[in-house]
N, C-alpha and C positions, 0 to 999 in steps of 0.2 A: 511636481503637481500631485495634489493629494489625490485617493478616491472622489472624493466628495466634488474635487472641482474638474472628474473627467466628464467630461458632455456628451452623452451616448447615444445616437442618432435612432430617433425611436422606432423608425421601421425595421432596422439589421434589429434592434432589440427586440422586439416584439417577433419578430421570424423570428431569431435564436430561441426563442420562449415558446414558442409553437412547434417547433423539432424538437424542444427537451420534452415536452407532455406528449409528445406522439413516442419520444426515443423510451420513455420512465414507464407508457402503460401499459398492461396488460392485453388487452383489448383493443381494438381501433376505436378514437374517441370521431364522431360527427364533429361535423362546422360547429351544431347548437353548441355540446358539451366542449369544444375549444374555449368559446366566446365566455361559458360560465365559468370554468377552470382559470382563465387568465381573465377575467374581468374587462373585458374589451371589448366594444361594441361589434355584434352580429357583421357588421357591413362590411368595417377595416379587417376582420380574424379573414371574411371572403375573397377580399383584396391578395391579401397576403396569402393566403394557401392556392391561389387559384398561379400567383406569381411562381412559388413553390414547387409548383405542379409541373407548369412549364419548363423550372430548371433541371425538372426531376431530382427534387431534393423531397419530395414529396409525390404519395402515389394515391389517387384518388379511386379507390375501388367503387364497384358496382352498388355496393350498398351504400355509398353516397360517405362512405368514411374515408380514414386516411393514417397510411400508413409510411414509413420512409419508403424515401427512392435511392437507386441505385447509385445515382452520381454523388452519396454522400461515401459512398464505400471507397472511390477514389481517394476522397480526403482521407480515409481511413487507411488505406493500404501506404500513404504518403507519411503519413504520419509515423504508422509503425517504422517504416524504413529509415526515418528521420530521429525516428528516437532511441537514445544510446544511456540505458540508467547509470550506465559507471559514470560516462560523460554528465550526466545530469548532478549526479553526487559527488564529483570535483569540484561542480561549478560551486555548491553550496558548501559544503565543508567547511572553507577558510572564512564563512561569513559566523560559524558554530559557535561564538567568543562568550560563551554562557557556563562553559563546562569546562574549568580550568582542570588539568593534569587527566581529564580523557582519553580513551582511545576510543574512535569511532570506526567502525566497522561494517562495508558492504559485502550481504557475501549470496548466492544462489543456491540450492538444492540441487544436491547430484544425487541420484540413489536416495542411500539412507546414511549421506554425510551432506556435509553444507561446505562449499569451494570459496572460500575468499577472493573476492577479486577486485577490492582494494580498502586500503585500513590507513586511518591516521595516527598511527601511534603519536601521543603526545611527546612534546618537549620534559613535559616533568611527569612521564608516565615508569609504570614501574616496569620493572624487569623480571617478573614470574612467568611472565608470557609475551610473546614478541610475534604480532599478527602480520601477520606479509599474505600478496596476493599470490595466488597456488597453492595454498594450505590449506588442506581438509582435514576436519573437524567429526566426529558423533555428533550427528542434528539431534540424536535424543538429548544429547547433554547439553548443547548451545542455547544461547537465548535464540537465534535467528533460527535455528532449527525446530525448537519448539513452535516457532510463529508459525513456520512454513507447516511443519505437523498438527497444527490446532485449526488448518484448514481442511483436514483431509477428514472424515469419518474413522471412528474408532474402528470399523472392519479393515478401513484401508489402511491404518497404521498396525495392525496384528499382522496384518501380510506382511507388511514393509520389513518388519522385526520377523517373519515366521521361523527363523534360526535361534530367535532370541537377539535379546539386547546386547551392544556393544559392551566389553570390557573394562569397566569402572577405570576413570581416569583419577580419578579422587576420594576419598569417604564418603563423600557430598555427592558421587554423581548417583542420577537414577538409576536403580537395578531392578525394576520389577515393571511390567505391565500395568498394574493397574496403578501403582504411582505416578507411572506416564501419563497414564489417560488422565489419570487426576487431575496433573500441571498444565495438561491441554485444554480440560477444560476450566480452569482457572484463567487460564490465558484467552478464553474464548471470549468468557466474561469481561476483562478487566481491558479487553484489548492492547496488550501489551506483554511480554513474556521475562521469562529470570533466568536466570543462570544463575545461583547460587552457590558459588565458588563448585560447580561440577566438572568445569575444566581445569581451574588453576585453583588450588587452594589461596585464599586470599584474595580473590578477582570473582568480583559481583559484574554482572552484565545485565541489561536492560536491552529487548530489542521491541519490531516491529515488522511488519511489513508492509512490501510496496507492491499495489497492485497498477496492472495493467488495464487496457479500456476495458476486457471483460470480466474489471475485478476477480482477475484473479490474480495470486499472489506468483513474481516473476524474482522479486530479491528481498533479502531482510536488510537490515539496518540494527545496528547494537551498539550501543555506549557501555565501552569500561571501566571500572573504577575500582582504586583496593579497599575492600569492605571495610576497612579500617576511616575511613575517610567518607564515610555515606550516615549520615546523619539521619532521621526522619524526614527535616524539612527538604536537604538535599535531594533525599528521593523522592518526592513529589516531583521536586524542580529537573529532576533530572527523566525521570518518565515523561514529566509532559516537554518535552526536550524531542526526546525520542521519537516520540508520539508526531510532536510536529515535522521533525525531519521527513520522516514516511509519508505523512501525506501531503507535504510538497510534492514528494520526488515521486509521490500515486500520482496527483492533482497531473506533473509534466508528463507522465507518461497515460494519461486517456482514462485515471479511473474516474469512477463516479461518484464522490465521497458523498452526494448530498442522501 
């Protein structure tokens, strides 16, 4: 069954739509500003928050607005507990059939290294570097490392470094501070991060990250390939690749991509 022919019972939709504009604002929005933000008549938006109210999925404050309620934290505390991102990027991986001679790569921030904790080494992938899970890396030098560092503020990454930068694994890897920050913020920009052969000479990487419900970032996500084999048009095809792996694997685990 395509999108187009699911039939979406318009009251649960219309509530989910009224918990994301109370969950997205700033401010407590009134009945009136519900009705005009969702374009739905005054009477039914009342219907539907006053039912809300009751499940306490919704809290009707004194100034006549409305902010969440408690009983949605359950769902939330359910959820975390339920959600497993390795498990989530197992399930997707073998569906990855876009990226022939790949290696795909999940890995976390530990410190001021990034911990594998699991990799698809491809069938026809090369042998300069051989990713396994329990392998730590220099996050300065990683794709998935810079992801996770292009989250933090440049004060928080001078700390992170305040001994200085790791010991160049390559000619290519970063050696200075403010070339760091540079690639951070290039990566901030372009949302997606490089590794230019800074681990392996010859192995180009591509990452991302994956955040969690309060957007923030919990694992990165990296495709490898030997730079020998990355075209122009492949690297387009291959970042937005990337790109989309992560925000699946954001989307299952609670972030909020809109």
């Amino acid at each position: 069954m395509t999108q187009e022919e699911i039939k979406l019972v318009p009251a649960v939709e219309r509530a989910t739509r009224i918990l994301d504009v109370v969950a997205r604002r700033r401010s407590h929005p009134s009945l009136s500003e519900l009705a005009r933000e969702l374009d739905i008549a005054k009477s039914s938006v009342h219907t539907l928050c006053r039912t809300l109210v009751e499940l306490n999925l919704l809290i009707r404050r004194p100034d006549q607005t409305y902010q969440l309620g408690p009983h949605l934290m359950r769902w939330s505390n359910a959820f975390t507990q339920q959600s497993d991102v390795a498990t989530e990027f197992a399930s997707i991986w073998d569906k990855e059939t876009e990226m022939p001679g790949a290696t795909i790569t999940l890995s976390v921030l530990e410190g001021n290294e990034v911990v594998y904790i699991a990799a698809r080494n491809s069938d026809v992938s090369h042998s300069l570097i051989d990713f396994r899970a329990g392998m730590r890396l220099p996050a300065a030098f990683t794709a998935t490392g810079k992801s996770f560092l292009s989250h933090m503020s440049d004060f928080e990454v001078k700390r992170l470094y305040g001994d200085g930068l790791p010991t160049p694994r390559t000619p290519h890897s970063v050696q200075s501070m403010e070339h760091l920050l540079g690639e951070l913020e290039q990566t901030r920009k372009n949302h997606y991060s490089v590794d230019n052969q800074q681990v392996a000479e010859g192995i180009v990487c591509f990452g991302a990250s994956v955040l969690d419900s309060r957007n923030t970032p919990i694992a990165g996500v990296a495709v490898s390939l030997l730079a020998e084999d990355i075209s122009e048009a492949e690297r387009e095809k291959i970042i937005a690749n990337v790109r989309r792996i992560a925000s699946t694997l954001s989307t299952r685990m609670g972030a909020d991509l809109g």
